[in-house]
N, C-alpha and C positions, 0 to 999 in steps of 0.2 A: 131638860135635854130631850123632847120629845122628836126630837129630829133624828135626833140618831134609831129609835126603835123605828121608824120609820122606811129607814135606808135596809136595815135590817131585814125588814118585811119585803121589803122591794126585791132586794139580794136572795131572800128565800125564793120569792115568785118565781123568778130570773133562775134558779139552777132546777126548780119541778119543771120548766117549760123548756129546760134545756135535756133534763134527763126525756122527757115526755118527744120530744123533736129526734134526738139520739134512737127512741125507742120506735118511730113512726117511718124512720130512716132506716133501722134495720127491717122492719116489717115490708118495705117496699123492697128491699135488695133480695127476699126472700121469696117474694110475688116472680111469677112467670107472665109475660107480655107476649100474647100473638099476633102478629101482623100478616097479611091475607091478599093477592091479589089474583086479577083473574080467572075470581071467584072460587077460587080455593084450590086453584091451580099448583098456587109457590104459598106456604105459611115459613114464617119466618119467625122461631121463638128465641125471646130476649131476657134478660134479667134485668131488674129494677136499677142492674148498675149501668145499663145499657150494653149488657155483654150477650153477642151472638151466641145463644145457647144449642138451639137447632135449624139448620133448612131442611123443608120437605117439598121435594117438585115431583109432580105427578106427571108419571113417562109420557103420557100424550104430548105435555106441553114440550117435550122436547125435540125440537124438528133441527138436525142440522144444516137444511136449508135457512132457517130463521133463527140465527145465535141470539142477534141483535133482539127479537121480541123475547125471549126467556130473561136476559140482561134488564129487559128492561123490568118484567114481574118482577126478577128478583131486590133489584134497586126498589118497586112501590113496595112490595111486601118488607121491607128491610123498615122502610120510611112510613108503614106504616106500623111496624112495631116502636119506632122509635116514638111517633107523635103520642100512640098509649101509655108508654115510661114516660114522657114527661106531662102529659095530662093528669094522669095519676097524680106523678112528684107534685107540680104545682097545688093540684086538689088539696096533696096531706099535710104538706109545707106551707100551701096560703094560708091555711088555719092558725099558724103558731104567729105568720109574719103580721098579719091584717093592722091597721094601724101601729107599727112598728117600720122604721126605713132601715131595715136590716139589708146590708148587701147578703147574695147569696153566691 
């Protein structure tokens, strides 16, 4: 019955790489993501869950003649914190999925 120690080992692998993914998974919801525009006009900081943590807009940028251009920082800065949480995500999660067709 070699088959069966076999499943066995597979099954251990299979829960170290699940505890190890759990644990890769809290470490990014712990990480802080900045997102930036207008060269550091509007920063927009996020959390690894993708949770709006802080905006910061710098009074020049704010003209009430031009709602629409601060709207629009604060959308790239939003989107650009968002594309760093999931470049991250991807980065620490591709590691576990790489030849595995795991949905996520």
């Amino acid at each position: 019955m070699r088959g069966m120690g076999n499943m066995q080992n597979m099954m251990k692998q299979m829960q170290k790489m699940q505890k190890k993914m759990a644990e890769a998974q809290e470490e990014l919801s712990t990480k802080q993501f900045e997102g930036t525009a207008g060269g550091g006009m509007v920063t927009v900081v996020m959390s690894g869950q993708k949770q709006v943590l802080d905006i910061q807009i710098k009074e020049e940028v704010v003209d009430p003649e031009d709602v629409e251009m601060l709207q629009d920082l604060v959308l790239a800065a939003t989107n650009d914190a968002l594309k760093k949480v999931d470049d991250e995500t991807n980065a620490t999660m591709g590691q576990f999925t790489k030849g595995m067709n795991l949905p996520f």
